[in-house]
Phi, psi and omega in degrees: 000116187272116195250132175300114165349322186287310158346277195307347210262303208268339169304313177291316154299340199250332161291358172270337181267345186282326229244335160298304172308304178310306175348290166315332174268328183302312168314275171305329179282348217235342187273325201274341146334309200291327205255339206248073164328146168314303158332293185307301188273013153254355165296312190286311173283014139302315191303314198279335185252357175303305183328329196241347160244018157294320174289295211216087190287009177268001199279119204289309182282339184277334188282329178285308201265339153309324197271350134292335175278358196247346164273358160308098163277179201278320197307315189263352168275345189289300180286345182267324205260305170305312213273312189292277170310342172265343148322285180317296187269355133011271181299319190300327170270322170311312168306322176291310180314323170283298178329313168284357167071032175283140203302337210235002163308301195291318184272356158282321186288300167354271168323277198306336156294331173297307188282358194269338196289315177309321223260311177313316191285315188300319152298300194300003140283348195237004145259331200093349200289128204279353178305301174303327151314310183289311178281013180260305197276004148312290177344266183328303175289334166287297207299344176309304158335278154287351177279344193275333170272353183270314156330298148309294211279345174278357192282305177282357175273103196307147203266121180297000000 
């Protein structure tokens, strides 16, 4: 079964606005770090997970995120907030650069998936976290992605 160029094209946009959309929560999760004493964000998120482990005290995301909310230091809010945000915004100028199809977009976006995927397996040796197994292999399909629209546009680049 043979996928039409537009299919990939279009496959490729919405993984580029999904990947805009994290940025952006990355951003934003890395403002409320900067801003959020350690105290406040185990406040909320008690407030946000009683419920539900009042329902289920086994429940696997209200339980992973108190006990991140309960290791939280001034050290590890510095770093999560920095990280977050340089993260982000990263992604956010790449994302804008690929979406306009600029040439020079694609092998930075490259590069730079290559280093969040190394920096990503390299934390998932020492948490594990299958969160990470999932965005790394996001990763991987982007990059798939963008080498294959970066390959077309340079194909399609009138000849001098």
């Amino acid at each position: 079964m043979q996928v039409s160029e537009h299919r990939v094209h279009q496959v490729f946009r919405v993984s580029v606005l999904l990947k805009g959309l994290h940025a952006l929560i990355e951003i934003a999760g890395g403002l409320v770090f900067y801003f959020a004493s350690a105290p406040t964000v185990l406040h909320w998120v008690n407030l946000l997970t009683q419920d539900e482990l009042t329902e289920d005290p086994r429940d696997f995301i209200a339980t992973h995120l108190l006990s991140a909310a309960q290791q939280l230091t001034g050290a590890t809010e510095s770093f999560y907030s920095f990280y977050l945000v340089s993260h982000g915004l990263i992604k956010v100028v790449l994302v804008a650069g690929l979406l306009r199809e600029k040439l020079i977009a694609y092998p930075l976006s490259l590069a730079a998936l290559g280093a969040f995927i190394v920096y990503q397996l390299y934390r998932y040796s020492y948490t594990h976290s299958f969160g990470l197994i999932l965005l790394t292999v996001f990763d991987l399909i982007v990059i798939v992605l963008v080498w294959h629209e970066w390959r077309l546009l340079r194909r399609n680049l009138p000849v001098d």
